[in-house]
Backbone as a chain_set.jsonl record, in Angstrom:
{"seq": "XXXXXXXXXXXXXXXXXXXXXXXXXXXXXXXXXXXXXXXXXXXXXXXXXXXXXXXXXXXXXXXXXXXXXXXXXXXXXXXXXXXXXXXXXXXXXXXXXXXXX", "coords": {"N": [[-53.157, 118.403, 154.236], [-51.56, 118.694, 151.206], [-52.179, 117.581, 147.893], [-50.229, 114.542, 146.662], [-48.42, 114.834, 143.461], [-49.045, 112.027, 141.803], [-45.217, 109.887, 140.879], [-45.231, 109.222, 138.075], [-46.937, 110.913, 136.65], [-45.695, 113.268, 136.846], [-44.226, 116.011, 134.364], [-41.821, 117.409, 133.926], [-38.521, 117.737, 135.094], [-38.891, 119.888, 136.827], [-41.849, 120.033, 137.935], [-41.145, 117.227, 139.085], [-39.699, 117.763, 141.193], [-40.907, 119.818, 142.52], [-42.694, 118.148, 143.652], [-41.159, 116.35, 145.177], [-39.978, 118.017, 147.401], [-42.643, 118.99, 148.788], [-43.356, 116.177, 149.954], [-41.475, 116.029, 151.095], [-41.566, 118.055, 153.264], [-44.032, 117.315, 153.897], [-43.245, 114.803, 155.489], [-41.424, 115.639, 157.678], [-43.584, 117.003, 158.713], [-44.632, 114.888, 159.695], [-42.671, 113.448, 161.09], [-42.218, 115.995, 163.282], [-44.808, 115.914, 164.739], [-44.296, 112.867, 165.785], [-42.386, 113.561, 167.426], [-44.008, 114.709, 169.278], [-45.41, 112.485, 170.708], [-43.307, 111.565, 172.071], [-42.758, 113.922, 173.47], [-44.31, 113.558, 175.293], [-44.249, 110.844, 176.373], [-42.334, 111.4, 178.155], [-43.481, 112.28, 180.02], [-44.905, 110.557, 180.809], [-43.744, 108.163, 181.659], [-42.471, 108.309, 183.672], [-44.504, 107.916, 186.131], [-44.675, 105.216, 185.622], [-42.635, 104.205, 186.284], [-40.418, 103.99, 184.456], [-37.308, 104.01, 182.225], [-35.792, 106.287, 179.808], [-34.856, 105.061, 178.344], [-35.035, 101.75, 177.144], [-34.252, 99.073, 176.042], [-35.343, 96.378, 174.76], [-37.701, 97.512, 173.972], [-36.964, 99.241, 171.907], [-35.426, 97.536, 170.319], [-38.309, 95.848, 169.47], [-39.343, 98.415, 167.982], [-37.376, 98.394, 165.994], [-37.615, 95.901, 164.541], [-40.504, 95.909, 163.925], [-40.083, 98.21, 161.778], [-38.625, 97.734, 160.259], [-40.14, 95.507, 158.655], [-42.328, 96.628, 157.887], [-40.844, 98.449, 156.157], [-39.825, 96.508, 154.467], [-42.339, 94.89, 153.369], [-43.381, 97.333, 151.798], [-41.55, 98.019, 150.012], [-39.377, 99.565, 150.943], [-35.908, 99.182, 151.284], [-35.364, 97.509, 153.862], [-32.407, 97.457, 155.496], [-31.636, 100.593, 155.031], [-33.845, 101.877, 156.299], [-33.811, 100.96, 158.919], [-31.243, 101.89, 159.547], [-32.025, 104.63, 159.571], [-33.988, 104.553, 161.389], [-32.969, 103.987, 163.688], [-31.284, 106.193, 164.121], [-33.064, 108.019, 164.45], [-34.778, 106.778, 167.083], [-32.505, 107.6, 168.47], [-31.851, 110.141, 168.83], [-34.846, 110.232, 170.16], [-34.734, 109.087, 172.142], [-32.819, 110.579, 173.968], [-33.652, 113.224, 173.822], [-36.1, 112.93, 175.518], [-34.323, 111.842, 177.742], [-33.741, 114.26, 178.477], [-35.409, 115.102, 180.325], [-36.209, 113.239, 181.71], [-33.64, 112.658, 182.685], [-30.59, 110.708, 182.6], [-29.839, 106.799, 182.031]], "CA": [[-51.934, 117.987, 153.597], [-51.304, 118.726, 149.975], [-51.807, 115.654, 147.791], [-48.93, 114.808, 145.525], [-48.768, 114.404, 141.765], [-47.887, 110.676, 141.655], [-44.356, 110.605, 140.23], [-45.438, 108.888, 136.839], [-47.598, 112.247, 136.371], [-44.746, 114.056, 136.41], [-43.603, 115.702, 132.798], [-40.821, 117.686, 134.062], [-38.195, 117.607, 136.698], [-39.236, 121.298, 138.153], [-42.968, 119.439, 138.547], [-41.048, 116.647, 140.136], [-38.704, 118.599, 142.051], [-41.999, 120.709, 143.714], [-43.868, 117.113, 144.523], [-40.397, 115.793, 146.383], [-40.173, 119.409, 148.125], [-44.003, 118.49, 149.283], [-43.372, 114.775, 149.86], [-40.302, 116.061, 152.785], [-42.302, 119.113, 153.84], [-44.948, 116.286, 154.572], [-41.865, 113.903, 156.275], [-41.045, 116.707, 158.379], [-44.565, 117.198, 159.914], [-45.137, 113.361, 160.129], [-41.446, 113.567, 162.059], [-43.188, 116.546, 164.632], [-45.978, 114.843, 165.433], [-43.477, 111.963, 166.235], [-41.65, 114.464, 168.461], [-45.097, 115.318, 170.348], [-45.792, 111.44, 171.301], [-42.242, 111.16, 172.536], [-42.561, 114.195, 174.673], [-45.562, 112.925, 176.644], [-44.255, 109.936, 176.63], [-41.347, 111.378, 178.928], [-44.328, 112.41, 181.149], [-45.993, 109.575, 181.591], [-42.408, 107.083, 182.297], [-42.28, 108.381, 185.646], [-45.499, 106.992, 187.109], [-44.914, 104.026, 185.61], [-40.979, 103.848, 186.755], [-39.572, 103.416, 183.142], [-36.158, 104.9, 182.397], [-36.071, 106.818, 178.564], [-34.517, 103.792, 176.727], [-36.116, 100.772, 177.058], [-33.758, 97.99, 174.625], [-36.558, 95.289, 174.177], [-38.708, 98.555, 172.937], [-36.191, 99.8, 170.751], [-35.272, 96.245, 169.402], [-39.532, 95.772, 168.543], [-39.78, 99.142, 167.115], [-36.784, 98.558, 164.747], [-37.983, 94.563, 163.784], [-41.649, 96.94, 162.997], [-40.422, 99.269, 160.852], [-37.732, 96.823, 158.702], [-40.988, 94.345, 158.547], [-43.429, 97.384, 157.183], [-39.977, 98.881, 154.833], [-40.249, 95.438, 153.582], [-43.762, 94.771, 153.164], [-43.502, 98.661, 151.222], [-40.534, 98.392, 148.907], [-38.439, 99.928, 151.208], [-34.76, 98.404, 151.671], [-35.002, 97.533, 155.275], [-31.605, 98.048, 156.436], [-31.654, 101.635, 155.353], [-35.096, 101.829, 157.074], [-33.178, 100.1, 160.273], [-30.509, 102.746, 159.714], [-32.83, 105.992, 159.607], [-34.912, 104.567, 162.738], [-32.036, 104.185, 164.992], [-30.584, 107.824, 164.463], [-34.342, 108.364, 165.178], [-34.962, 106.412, 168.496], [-31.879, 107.592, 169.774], [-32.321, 111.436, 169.209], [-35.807, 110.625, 171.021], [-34.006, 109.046, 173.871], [-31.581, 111.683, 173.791], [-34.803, 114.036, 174.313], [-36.523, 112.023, 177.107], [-33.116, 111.659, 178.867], [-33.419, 115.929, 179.09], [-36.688, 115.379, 181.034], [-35.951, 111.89, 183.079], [-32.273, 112.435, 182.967], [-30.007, 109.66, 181.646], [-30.684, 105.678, 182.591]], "C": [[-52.155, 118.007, 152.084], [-51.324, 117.873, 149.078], [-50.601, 115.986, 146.523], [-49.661, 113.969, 144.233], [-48.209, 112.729, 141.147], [-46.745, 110.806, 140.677], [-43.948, 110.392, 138.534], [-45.996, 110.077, 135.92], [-47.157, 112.988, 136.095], [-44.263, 114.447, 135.014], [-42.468, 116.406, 132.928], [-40.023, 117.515, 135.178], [-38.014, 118.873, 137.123], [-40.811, 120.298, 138.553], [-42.301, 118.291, 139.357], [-40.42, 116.707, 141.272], [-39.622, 118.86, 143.011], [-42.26, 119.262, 144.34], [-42.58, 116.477, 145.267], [-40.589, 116.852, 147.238], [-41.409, 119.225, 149.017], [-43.779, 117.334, 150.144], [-42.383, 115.212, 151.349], [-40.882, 117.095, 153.593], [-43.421, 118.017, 155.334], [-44.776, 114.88, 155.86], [-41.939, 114.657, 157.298], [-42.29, 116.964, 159.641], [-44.586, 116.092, 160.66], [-43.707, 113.535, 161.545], [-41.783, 114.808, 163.602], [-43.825, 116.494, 165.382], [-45.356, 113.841, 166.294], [-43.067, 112.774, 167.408], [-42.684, 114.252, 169.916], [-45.129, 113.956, 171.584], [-44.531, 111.124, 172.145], [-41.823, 111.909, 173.981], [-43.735, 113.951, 175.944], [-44.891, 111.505, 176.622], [-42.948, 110.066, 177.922], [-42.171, 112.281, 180.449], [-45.068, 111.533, 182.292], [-45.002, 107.935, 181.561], [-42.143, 107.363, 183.591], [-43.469, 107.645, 186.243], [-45.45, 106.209, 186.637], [-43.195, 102.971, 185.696], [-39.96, 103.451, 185.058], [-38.544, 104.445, 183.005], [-36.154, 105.313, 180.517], [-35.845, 105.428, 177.555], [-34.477, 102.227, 177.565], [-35.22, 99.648, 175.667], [-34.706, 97.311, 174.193], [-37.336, 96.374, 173.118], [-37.844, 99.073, 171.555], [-36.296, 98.68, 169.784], [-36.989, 95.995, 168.665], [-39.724, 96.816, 167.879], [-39.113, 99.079, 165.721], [-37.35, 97.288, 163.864], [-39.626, 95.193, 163.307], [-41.351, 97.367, 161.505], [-39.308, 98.757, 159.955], [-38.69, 96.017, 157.944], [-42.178, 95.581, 157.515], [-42.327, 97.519, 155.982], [-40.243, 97.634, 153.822], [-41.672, 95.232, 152.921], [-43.884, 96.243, 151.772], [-42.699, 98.674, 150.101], [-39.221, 99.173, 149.447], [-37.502, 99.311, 151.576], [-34.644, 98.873, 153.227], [-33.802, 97.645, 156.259], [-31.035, 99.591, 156.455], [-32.989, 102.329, 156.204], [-34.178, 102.051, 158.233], [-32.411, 101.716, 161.023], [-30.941, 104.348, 160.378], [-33.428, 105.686, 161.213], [-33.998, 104.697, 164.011], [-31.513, 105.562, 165.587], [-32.104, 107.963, 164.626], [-35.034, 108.548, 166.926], [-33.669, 107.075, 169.71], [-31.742, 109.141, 169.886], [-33.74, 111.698, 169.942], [-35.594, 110.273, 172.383], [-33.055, 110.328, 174.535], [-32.737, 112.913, 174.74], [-35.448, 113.72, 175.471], [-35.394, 112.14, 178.034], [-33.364, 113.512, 179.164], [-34.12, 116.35, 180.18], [-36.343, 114.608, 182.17], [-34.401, 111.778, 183.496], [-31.622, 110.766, 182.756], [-29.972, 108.177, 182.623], [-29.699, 105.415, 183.648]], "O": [[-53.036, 117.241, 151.695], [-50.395, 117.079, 149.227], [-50.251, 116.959, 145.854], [-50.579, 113.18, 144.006], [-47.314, 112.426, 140.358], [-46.891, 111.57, 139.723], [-43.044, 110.905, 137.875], [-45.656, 110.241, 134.748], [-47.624, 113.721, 135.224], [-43.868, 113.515, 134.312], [-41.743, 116.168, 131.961], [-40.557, 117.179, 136.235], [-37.013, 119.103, 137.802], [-40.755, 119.82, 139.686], [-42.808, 118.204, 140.475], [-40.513, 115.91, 142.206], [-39.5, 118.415, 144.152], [-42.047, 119.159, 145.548], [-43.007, 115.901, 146.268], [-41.533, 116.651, 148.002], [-41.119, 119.333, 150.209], [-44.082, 117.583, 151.31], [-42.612, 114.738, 152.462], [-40.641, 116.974, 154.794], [-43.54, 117.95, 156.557], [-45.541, 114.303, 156.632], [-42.781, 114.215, 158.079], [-42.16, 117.076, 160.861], [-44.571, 116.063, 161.89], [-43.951, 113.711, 162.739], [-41.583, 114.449, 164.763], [-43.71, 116.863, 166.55], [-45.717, 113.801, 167.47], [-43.606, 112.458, 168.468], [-42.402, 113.865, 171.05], [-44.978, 114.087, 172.799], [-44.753, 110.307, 173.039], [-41.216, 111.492, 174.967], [-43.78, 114.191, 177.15], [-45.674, 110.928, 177.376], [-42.612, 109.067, 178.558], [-41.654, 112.716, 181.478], [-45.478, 111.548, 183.452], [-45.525, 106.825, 181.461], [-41.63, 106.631, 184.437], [-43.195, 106.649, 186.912], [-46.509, 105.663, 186.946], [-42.815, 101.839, 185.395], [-39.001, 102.698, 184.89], [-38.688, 105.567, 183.49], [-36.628, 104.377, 179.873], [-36.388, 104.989, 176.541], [-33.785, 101.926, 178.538], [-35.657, 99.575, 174.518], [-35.053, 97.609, 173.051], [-37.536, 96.218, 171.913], [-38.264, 99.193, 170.405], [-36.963, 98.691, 168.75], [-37.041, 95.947, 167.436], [-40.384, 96.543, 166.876], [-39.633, 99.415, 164.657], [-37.559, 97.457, 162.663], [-39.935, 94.854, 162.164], [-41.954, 97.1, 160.466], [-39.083, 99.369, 158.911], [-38.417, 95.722, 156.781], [-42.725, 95.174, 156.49], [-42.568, 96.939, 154.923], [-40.73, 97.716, 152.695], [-41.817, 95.57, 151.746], [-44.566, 95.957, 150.788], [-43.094, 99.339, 149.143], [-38.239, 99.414, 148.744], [-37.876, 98.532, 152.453], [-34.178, 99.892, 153.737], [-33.933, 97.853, 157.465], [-30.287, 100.009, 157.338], [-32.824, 103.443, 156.701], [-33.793, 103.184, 158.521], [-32.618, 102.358, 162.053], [-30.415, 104.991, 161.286], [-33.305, 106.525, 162.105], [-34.228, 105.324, 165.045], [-31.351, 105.972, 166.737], [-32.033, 108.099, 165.847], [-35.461, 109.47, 167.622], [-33.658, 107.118, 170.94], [-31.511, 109.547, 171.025], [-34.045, 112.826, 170.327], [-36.003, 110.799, 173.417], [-32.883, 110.658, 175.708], [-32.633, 113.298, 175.904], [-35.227, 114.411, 176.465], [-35.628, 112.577, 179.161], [-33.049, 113.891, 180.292], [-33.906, 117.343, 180.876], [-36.191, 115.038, 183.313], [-33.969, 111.039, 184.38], [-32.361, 109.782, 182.797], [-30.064, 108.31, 183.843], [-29.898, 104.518, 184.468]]}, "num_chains": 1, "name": "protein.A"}
């Protein structure tokens, strides 16, 4: 992974233009990877009888990742916002495999 030019480093905005360009490139994989764990995870919900969406799970992953946005600087209810259209295009995906709950 490419490291970025922290954005203080920056002296123009084409140099900070490239290091966002990088910075979502780098989003993008992190978001693939995500993909991968989601589709084994629609492998391994059948032997253990689970149906794709799971509320309690949803509800701890979103109180996670408002509790890290916070902890980070990030405004946790756009956090909240982003994770939901997240979880539910990975349910969305799982439901193609386990079919819908």
């Amino acid at each position: 992974m490419p490291t970025l030019t922290p954005p203080q480093d920056c002296n123009s905005m084409q140099e900070l233009r490239a290091q966002i360009d990088k910075l979502d490139r780098q989003l993008i994989e992190k978001l693939v990877a995500r993909a991968g764990y989601i589709d084994r995870a629609s492998q391994l919900k059948p032997a253990e009888g689970l149906p794709a969406r799971i509320p309690d799970r949803v509800e701890e992953v979103v109180q996670r990742v408002r509790a890290s946005s916070d902890d980070l600087g990030m405004d946790p209810d756009l956090a909240e916002q982003m994770w939901r259209i997240l979880i539910d295009w990975s349910i969305a995906r799982e439901e193609r495999v386990l079919g819908s709950d």
